[in-house]
C-alpha positions in Angstrom: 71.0 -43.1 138.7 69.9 -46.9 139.1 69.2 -48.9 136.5 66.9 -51.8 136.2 68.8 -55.3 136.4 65.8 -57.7 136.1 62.4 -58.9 136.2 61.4 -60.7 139.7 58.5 -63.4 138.3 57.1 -63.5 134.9 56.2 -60.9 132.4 52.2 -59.8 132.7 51.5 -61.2 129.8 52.5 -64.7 131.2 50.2 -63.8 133.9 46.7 -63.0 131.8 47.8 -58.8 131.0 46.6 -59.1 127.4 46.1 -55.3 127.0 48.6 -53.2 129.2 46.2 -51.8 131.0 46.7 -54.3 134.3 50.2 -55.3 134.5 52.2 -55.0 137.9 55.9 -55.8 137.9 58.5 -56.1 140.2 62.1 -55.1 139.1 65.6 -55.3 140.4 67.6 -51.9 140.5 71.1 -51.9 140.2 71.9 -50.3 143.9 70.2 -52.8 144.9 66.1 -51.2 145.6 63.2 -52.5 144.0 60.9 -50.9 142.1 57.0 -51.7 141.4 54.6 -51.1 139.3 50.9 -51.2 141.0 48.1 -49.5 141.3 48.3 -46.2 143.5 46.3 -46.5 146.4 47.4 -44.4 148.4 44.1 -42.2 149.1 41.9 -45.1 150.4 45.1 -46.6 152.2 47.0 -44.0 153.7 44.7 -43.9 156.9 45.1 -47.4 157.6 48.8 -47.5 158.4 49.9 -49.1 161.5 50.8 -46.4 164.0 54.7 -47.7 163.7 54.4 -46.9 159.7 54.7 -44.1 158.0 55.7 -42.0 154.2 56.9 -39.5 153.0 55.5 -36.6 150.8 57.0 -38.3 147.7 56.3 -42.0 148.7 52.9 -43.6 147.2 51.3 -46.8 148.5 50.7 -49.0 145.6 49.3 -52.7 145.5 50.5 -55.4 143.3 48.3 -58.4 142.6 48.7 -61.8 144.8 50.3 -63.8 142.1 52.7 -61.2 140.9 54.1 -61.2 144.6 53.6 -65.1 144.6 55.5 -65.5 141.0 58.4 -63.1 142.0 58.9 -64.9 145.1 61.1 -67.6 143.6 63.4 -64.3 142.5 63.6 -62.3 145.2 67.4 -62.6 147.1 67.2 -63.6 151.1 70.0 -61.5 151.4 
């Protein structure tokens, strides 16, 4: 089972989430995946994958905001 390691970017909160109800993250696990938290959008998006993309039954698309992507950027390995 992975665990989470870290944040990638700053907590919501340092990002204008006051309440908990808007507050994407981006975590390191420890085998070495990321998970996210976003908004599920997989409904409205799922037709409008690229013919060379594709997921699962169990896979969701979600969307994170620009500057939680933009704030985690400075964390995310290259390798």
């Amino acid at each position: 089972m992975s665990q989470i390691i870290r944040r990638l970017g700053v907590p919501p909160r340092d990002r204008g989430s006051a309440g908990g109800g808007n507050c994407p993250d981006i975590f390191e696990l420890s085998d070495g995946r990321f998970a996210i938290i976003g908004t599920d959008v997989t409904d409205s998006l799922d037709a409008e994958l690229p013919p060379d993309a594709s997921r699962a039954d169990y896979e969701r698309i979600v969307v994170i905001t620009r500057e939680t992507m933009l704030r985690a950027k400075a964390d995310i390995p290259d390798a």
